[in-house]
C-alpha positions in Angstrom: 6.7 -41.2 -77.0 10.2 -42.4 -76.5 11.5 -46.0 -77.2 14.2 -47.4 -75.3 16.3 -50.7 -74.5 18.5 -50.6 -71.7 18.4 -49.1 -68.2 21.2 -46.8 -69.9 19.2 -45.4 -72.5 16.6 -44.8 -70.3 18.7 -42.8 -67.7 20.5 -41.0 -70.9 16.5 -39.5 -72.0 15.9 -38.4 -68.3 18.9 -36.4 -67.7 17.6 -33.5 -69.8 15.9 -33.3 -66.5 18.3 -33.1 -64.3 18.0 -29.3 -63.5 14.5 -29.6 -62.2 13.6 -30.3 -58.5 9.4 -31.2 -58.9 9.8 -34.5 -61.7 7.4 -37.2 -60.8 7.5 -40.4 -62.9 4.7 -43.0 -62.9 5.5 -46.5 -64.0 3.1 -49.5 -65.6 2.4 -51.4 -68.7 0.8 -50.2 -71.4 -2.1 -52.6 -71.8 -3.4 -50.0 -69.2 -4.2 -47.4 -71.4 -5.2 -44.6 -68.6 -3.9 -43.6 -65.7 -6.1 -43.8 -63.0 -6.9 -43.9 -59.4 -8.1 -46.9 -58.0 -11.6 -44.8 -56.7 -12.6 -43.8 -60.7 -11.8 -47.9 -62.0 -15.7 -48.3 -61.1 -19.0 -46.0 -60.8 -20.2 -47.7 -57.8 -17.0 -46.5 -55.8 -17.1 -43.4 -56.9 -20.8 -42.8 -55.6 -19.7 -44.4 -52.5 -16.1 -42.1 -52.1 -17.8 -41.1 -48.7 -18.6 -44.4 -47.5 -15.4 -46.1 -48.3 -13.7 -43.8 -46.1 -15.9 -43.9 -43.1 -16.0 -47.5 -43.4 -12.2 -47.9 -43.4 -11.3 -45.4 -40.7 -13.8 -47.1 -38.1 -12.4 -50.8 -39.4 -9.3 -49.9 -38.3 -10.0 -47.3 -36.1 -6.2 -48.3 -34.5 -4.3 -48.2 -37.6 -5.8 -44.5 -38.4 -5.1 -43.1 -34.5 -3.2 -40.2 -34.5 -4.0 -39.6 -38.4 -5.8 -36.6 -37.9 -6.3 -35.2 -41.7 -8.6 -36.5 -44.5 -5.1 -36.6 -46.9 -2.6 -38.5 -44.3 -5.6 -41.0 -44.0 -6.1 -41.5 -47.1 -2.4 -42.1 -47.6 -3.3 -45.0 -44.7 -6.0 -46.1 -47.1 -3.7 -46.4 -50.4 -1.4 -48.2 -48.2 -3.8 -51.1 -47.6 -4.7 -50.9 -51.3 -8.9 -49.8 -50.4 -9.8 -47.5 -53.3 -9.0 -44.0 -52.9 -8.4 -40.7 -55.3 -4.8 -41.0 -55.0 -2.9 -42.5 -57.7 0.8 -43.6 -56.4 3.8 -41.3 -58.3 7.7 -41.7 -57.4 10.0 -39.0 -57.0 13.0 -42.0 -58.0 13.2 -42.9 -62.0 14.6 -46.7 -61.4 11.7 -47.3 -59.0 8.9 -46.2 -62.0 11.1 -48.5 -64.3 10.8 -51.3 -62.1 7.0 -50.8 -61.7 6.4 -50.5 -65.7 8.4 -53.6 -66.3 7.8 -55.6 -63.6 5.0 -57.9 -65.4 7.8 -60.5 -66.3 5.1 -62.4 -68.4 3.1 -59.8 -69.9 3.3 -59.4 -74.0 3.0 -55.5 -73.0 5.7 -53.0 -73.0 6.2 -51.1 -69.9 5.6 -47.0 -70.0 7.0 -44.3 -67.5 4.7 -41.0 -67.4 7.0 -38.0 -66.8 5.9 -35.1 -65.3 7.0 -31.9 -63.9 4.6 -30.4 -61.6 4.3 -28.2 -59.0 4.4 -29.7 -56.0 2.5 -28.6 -53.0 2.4 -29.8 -49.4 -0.2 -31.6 -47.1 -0.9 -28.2 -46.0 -1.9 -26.9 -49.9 -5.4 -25.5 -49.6 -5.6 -27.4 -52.9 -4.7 -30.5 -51.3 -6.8 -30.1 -48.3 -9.9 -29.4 -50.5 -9.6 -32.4 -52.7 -8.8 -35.0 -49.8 -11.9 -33.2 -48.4 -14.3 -34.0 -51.1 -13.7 -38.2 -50.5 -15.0 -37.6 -46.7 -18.2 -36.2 -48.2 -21.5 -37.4 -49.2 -22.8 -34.4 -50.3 -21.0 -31.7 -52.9 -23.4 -28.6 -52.3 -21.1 -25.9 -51.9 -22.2 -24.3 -48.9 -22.0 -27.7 -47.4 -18.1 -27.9 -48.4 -17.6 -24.1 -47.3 -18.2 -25.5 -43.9 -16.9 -28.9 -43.5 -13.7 -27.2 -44.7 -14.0 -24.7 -42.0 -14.6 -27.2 -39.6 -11.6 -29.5 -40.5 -9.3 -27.0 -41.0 -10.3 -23.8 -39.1 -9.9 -22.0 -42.4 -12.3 -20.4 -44.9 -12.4 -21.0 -48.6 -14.2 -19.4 -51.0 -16.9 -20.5 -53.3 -14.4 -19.6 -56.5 -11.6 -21.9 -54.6 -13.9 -24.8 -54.2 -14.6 -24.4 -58.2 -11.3 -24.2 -59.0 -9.5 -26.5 -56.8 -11.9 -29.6 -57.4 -11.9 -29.6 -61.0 -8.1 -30.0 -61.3 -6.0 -33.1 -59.9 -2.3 -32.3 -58.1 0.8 -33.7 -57.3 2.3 -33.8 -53.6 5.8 -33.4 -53.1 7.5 -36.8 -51.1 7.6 -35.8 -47.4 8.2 -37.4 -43.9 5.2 -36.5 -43.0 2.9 -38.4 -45.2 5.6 -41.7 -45.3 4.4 -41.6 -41.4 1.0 -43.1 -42.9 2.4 -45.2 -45.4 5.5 -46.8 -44.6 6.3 -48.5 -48.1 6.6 -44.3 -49.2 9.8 -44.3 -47.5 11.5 -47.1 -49.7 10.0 -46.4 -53.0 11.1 -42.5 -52.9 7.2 -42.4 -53.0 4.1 -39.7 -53.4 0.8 -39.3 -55.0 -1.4 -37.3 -57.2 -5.0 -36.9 -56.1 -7.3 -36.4 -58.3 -10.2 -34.0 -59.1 -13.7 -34.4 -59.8 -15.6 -33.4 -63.2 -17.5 -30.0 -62.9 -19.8 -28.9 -64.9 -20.6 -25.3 -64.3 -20.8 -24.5 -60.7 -21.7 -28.3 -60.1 -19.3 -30.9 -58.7 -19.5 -34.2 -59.9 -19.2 -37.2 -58.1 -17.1 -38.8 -61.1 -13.2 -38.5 -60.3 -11.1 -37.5 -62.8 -8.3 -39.4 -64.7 -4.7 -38.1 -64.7 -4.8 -38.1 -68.0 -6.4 -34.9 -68.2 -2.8 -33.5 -67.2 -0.4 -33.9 -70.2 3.1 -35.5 -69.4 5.7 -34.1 -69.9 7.3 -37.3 -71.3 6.4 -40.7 -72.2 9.5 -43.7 -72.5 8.3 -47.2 -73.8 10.7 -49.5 -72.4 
């Protein structure tokens, strides 16, 4: 972990960085000791991932028209702050600094996460799965093999499924996913979405953490 004062410092650490494209920074205080999405902050959530969504797309059946994929409304979801699998990432150093210091009163110091990723599109069959999995109630895989077929009009393969849920990813900042989230647009804004725990060939309802992806770099400001 790095220690620094001033918004110079700060910028000074972060320009070793400079030559890469896929840096995402997370900002918030360090009396949260995890990062996590708001879906894994309690069991009874996760067990309910399926419900939450159903129950928020017919709600506001309005606000979702013309979102058409489980990850854009999701996006919607995280927008109005209902708990999802995302957890919200910036592309824009200052605008994690501001979110890691922005507890005026708190005792805590302020922490940006670093990392550098790769980052894949809406269109990721790595994305798709794992914005899949909230929509469902059930995790058998055969069940998965062809809800993803019929969302998507694309196979996947048992080893995919494995694969793909058990590891979280990081989605580059696009138009087309500030279309379901308007604040996107001004904070340089993206997300991760997390995986679930598997355990063999079984998929877990429990989400993951993002802390089971290293940073690549921690500043305490």
């Amino acid at each position: 972990m790095e220690q620094v004062n001033t918004v110079d410092d700060y910028l000074k650490k972060l320009s070793h960085y400079d030559i890469y494209n896929n840096v995402f920074y997370r900002g918030q205080s360090e009396e949260h000791k995890s990062i996590t999405s708001s879906i894994s902050r309690d069991s009874g959530y996760t067990k309910n991932e399926h419900s939450i969504y159903r129950e928020a797309v017919k709600m506001r059946a309005v606000e979702f028209e013309g979102l058409i994929s489980p990850i854009e409304r999701l996006s919607k979801m995280q927008h109005y702050g209902i708990p999802t699998r995302l957890v919200d990432m910036t592309i824009d150093p200052l605008v994690a600094l501001f979110f890691a210091v922005q507890k005026v009163d708190s005792k805590s110091p302020g922490n940006v996460y670093v990392f550098i990723q790769s980052e894949l599109t809406l269109n990721d069959k790595r994305v798709k799965l794992l914005s899949l999995l909230a929509t469902l109630e059930s995790f058998e895989i055969e069940g998965i093999k062809n809800s993803y077929f019929e969302c998507y009009s694309e196979s996947i393969t048992e080893d995919e499924i494995l694969e793909f849920a058990s590891e979280s990813a990081f989605i580059n900042h696009s138009v087309e996913l500030q279309k379901s989230n308007k604040r996107l647009f001004s904070q340089k804004g993206t997300f991760a979405i997390c995986g679930n725990e598997v355990i063999g060939e079984e998929i877990k309802k429990s989400v993951l953490h993002l802390d089971s992806i290293e940073p690549t770099m921690v500043i305490r400001v």
